[in-house]
C-alpha positions as CSV (number, residue, x, y, z in Angstrom):
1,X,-75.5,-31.7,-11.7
2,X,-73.1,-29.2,-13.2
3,X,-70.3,-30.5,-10.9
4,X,-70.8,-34.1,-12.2
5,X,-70.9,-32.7,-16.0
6,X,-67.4,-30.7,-14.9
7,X,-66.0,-34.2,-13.7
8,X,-67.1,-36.1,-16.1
9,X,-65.7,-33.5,-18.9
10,X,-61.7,-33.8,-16.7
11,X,-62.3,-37.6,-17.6
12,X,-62.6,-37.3,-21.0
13,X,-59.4,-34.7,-20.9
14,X,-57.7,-37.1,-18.7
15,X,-58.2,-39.7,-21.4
16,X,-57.0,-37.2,-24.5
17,X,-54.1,-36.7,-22.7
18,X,-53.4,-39.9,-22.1
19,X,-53.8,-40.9,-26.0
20,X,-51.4,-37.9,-26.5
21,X,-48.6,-39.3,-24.2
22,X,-49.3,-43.0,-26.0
23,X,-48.8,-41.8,-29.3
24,X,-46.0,-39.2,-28.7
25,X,-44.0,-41.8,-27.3
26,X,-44.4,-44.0,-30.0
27,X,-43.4,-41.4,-32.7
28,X,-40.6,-39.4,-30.4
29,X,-40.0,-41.6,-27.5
30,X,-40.4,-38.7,-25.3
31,X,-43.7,-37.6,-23.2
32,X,-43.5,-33.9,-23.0
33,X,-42.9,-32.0,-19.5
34,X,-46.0,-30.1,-20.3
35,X,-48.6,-33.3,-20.6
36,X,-47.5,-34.2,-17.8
37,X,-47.5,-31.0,-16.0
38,X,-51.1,-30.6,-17.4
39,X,-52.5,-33.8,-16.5
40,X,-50.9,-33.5,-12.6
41,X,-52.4,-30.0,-12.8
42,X,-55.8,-31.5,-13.6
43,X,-55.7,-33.4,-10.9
44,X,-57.2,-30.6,-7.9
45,X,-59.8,-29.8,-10.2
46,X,-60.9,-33.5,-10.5
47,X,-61.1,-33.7,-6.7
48,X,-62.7,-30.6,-6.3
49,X,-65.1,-31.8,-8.1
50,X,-65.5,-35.6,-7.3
51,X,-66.0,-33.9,-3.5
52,X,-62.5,-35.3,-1.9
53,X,-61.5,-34.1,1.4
54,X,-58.4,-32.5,1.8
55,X,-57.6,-35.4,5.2
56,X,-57.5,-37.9,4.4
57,X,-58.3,-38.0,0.7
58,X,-56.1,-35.1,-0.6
59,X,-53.4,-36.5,1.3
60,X,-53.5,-39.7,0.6
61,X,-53.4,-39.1,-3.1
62,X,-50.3,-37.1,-2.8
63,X,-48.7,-39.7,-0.7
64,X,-49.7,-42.2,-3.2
65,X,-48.4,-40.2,-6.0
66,X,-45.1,-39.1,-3.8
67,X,-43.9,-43.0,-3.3
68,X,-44.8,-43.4,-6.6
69,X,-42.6,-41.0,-8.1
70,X,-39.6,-41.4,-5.2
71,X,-39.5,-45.7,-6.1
72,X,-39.7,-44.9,-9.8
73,X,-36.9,-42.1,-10.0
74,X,-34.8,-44.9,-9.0
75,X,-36.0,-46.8,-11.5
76,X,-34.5,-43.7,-14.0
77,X,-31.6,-43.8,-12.1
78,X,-30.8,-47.1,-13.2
79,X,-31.9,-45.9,-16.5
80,X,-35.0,-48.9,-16.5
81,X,-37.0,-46.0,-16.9
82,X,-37.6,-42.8,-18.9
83,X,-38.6,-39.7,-17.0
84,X,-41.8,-38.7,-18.9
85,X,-43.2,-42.3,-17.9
86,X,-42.0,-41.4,-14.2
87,X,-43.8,-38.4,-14.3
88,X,-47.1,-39.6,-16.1
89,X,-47.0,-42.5,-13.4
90,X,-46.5,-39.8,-11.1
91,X,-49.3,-37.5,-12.3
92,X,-51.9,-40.5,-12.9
93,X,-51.2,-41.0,-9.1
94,X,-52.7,-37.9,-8.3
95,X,-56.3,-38.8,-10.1
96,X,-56.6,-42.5,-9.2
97,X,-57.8,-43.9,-5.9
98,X,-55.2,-45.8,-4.5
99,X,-56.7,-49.6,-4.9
100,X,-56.8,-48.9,-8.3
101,X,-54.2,-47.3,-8.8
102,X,-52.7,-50.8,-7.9
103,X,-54.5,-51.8,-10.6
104,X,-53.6,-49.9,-13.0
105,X,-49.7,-50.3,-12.2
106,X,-50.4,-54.3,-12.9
107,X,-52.1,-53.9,-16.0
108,X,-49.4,-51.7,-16.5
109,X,-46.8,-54.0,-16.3
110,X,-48.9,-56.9,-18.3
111,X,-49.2,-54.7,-20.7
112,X,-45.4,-53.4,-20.7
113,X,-44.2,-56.8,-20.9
114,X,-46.2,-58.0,-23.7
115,X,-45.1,-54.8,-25.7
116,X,-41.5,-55.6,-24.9
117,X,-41.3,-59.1,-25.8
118,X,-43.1,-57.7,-29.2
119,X,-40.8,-55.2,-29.9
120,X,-37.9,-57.3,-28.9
121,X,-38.6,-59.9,-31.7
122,X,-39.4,-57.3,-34.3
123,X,-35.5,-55.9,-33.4
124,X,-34.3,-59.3,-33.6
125,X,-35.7,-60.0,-36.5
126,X,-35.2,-56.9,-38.2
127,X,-31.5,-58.0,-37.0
128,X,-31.1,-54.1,-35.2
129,X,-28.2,-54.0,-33.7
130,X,-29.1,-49.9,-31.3
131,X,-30.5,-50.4,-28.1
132,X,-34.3,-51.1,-28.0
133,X,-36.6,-48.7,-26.6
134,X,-39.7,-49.3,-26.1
135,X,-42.3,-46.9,-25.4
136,X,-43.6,-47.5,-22.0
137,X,-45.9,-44.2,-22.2
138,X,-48.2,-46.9,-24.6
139,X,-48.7,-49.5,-21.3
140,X,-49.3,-46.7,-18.8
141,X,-51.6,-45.0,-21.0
142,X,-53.9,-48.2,-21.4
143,X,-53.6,-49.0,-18.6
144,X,-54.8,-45.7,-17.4
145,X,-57.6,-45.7,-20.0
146,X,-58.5,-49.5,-18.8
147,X,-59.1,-48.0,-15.1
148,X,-60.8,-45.4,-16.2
149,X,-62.9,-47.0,-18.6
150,X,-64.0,-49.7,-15.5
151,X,-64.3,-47.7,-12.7
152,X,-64.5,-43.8,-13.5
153,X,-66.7,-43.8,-16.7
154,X,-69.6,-46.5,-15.5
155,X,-70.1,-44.2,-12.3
156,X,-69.9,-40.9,-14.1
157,X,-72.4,-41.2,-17.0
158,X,-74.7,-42.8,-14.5
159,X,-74.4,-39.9,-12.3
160,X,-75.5,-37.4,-15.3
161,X,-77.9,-40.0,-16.7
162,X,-76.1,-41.2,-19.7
163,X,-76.4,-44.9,-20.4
């Protein structure tokens, strides 16, 4: 019973987190190294306690989180991407199960797009002439929040008897 407490209380850090990244990148346009470093450090504890093996689970979260991070940096590289969203993608990688995880990285981009073509007319029509940058930190983090809310939290306050 503690154990599921434990998890459950990672979630609810997990989410913070996530909130933080959202709003940081919408006031600095930066996600901090340590948020991220945070959240991936999280990550062992949540398995720990969720009861993951270390073959094949462990390593199939790593591998997850290793492509991820490897077909993103590329994405930097041709600067379509800022390196704190590489990194939370990254991290988030760690802590979702890989069909989700899938998921996530759709509503991710649904959620991206929608922002973009947003901003993009408010630039427009604010007549801006600076490149636009949008805050991608605000799609990954609902769309983190969205799995979470749908498949982690419905399974964890049942498991302590919440709801």
């Amino acid at each position: 019973m503690l154990g599921e407490y434990f998890q459950y209380g990672l979630l609810v850090a997990l989410a913070i987190a996530l909130l933080i990244a959202a709003f940081t990148d919408i006031r600095h346009r930066h996600i901090d190294n340590w948020l991220n470093g945070g959240i991936a450090l999280g990550a062992p504890l949540f398995w720990w306690a969720s009861g993951l093996s270390l073959w094949p689970g462990v390593a199939i979260q790593l591998g997850v989180a290793l492509a991820a991070f490897v077909v993103l940096a590329g994405l930097f590289a041709l600067r379509a991407m800022g390196g704190g969203d590489v990194k939370l993608i990254a991290a988030l990688a760690l802590w979702i199960q890989p069909g989700w995880f899938l998921e996530l990285l759709i509503i991710m981009a649904i959620v991206g797009g929608l922002l973009t073509i947003v901003m993009g007319a408010w630039h427009v029509m604010r007549r801006q002439k600076e490149r636009l940058a949008i805050p991608y930190g605000v799609a990954i983090s609902t769309a983190g929040l969205w799995v979470l809310s749908v498949h982690y939290y419905p399974s964890a306050s049942q498991a302590i008897g919440v709801g």
